[in-house]
N, C-alpha and C positions, 0 to 999 in steps of 0.2 A: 408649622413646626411642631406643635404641641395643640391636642384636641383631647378634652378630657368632657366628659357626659356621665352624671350622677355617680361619681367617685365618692367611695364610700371604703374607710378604714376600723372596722371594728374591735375592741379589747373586748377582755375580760367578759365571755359569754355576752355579748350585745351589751353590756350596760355602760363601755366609754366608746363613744364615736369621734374617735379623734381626725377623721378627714367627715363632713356630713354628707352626702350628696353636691358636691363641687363640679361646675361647671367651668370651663375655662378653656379660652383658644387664646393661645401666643404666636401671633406671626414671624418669619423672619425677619430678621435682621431689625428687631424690636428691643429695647431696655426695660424691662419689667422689675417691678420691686415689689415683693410682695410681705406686705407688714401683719405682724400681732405680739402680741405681749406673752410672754412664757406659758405655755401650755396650749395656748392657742390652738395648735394643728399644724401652724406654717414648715418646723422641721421634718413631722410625718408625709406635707403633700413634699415637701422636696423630694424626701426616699423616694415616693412615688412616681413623681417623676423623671428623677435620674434612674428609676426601676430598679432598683437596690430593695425596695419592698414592691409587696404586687398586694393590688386591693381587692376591699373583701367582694366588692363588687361594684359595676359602672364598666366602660370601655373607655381604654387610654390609645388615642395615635401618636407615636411618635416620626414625626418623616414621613408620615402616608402611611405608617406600617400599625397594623392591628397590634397590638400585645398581648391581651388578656390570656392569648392559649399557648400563650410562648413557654415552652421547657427554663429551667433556670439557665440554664447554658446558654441558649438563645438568647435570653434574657440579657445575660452578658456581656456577649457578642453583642448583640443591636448597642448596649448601652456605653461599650468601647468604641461605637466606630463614629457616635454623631454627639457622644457629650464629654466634654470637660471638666473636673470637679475640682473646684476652690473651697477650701474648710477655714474653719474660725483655727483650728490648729492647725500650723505649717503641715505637721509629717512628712519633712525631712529627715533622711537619712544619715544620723550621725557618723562623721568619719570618709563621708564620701564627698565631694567637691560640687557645688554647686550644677555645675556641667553635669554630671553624673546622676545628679539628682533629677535634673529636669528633662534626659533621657530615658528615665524609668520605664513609661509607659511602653514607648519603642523597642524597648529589649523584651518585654511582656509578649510584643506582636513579632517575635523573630527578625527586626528588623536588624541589620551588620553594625558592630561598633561603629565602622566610620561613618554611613551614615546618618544614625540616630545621632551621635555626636554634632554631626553638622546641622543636623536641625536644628537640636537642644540650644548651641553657639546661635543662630540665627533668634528660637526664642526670648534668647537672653537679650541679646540686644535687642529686639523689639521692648520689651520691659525696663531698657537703662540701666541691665546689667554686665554689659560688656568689658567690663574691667574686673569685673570679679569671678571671671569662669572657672578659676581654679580655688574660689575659698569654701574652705567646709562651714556648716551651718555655726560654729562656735564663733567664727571670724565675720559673723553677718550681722546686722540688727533687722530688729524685729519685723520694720518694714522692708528689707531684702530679703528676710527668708519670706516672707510671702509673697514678692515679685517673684521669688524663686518658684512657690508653688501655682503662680499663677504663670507662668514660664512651661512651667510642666506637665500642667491644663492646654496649653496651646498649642504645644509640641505634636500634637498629632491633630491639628488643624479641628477642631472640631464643629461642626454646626451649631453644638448648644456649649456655653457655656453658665454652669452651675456654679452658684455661690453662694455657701448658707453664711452666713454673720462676717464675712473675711478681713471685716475691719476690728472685730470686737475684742483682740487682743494687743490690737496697737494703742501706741498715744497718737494725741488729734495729730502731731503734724504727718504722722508717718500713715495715718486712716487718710490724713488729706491727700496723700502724695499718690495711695490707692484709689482712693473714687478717682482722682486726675485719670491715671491710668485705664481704670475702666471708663470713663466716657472717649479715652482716647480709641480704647478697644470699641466701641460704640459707632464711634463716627465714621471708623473704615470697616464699618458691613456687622458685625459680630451680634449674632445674636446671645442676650444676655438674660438673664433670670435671677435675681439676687434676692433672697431670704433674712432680712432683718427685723431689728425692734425700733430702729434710732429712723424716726419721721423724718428728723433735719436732713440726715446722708441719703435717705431713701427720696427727697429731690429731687435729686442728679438725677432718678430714672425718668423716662418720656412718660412711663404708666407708672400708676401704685395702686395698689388691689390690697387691702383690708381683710385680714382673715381675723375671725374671734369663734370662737369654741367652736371650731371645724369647719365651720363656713366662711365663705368668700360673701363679703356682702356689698353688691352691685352699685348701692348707692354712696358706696364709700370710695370710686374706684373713679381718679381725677388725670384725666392727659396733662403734662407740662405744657 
C-alpha cells in the first residue's frame, strides 16, 4: 500500500528537516498509528503521504505507483482515487445536511445526485448515522460531525484511509465511540493510518511506529 525510502522534508534553506530520511512500508488492510509529541514531524510525514505535500527528496509508492515525478494534478488525481482523509477538524459544511456533506467528495468526481446520494446514505449507516441523514452540522455533536467526516472519507471506498488526531477534539466518551468505530472499520479489511500524540488510543492499532524530530525510530515500533 504505502513504500516510502529515505523521505526527506526540508525548511528554511536546509536547516529544519521536518520528515529525516524516513523509511517505511505499510501493507494492506493493516492499522497503523503513528505517534510523536508536537513538532515531531508526524503531521508533515501524513501531507506526504496523503501527497498534499511532495518531498524534498527519497521515493514515495503509493498502490504500486511511483510518485516523485507526478505533476500536481496527477498528484491529486492518484491522491482522490486510493485515500480518505479524516482531520482532527470535522470541515463540514455549514447549512447543508449531513447526507450532503458526506457526498462532497462524489459530486467533485461528476458523480449524479442520485447516486452519490445513495452512497453517502449507505456511508452513513455504516458509521451509526442512519437516522440522522437529514441534520445539518449545528443539530449534531461533536462525535457525529466526525462519524459524519469519517462517512465522507468512505464514501468513495478508499484503500487508504488517513487520519491525523480525529479524536483530539472530542470528549473521552465520544473519542471512545470513534476508535470503536475505527477498529470496526479495521476488522472488515480497511486499511488504516492514524496520526496521534495520545499512546493510550494509539493501542487499538495492530502497529505503532514512534516518530521524534523526523524520524521514525525502528526500535520504538511494537505489534499488538
Amino acid at each position: 500500500m504505502i513504500r516510502m525510502e529515505n523521505i526527506c522534508k526540508i525548511y528554511d534553506r536546509g536547516r529544519v528537516r521536518a520528515v529525516d530520511k524516513v523509511n517505511v512500508t505499510i501493507a494492506p488492510g493493516t492499522y497503523t498509528a503513528i505517534l510523536g509529541a508536537s513538532g515531531s514531524g508526524k503531521s508533515t510525514l501524513m501531507h506526504l503521504i496523503g501527497l498534499l505535500d511532495r518531498p524534498t527528496s527519497g521515493e514515495y509508492w503509493l498502490c504500486g505507483q511511483p510518485t516523485s515525478d507526478l505533476s500536481a494534478r496527477n498528484r491529486a488525481a492518484l491522491s482522490r482515487a486510493h485515500i480518505g482523509f479524516v482531520f482532527q477538524s470535522f470541515s463540514l459544511v455549514p447549512g447543508m445536511d449531513a447526507l450532503e456533506n458526506a457526498a462532497l467528495p462524489l459530486a467533485f468526481r461528476g458523480v449524479s445526485r442520485e447516486k452519490r446520494l445513495d452512497c453517502a446514505a449507505d456511508a452513513l449507516c455504516m458509521v451509526g448515522l442512519g437516522a440522522r441523514l437529514h441534520h445539518t452540522p449545528e443539530m449534531l455533536s461533536g462525535g457525529q460531525q466526525q462519524r459524519v467526516a469519517i462517512a465522507r472519507a468512505l464514501c468513495t471506498n478508499p484503500d487508504l484511509l488517513l487520519a491525523d488526531e480525529p479524536t483530539g477534539n472530542l470528549d473521552p466518551r465520544a473519542a471512545r465511540e470513534i476508535l470503536d468505530l475505527f477498529d470496526r472499520l479495521h476488522a472488515d479489511g480497511r486499511t488504516i493510518v492514524w496520526i496521534t500524540h495520545d499512546q493510550q488510543a494509539a493501542k487499538r492499532a495492530e502497529r505503532r511506529i514512534l516518530m521524534h524530530e523526523g524520524k521514525l525510530c525502528p526500535e520504538q515500533e511494537n505489534q499488538r
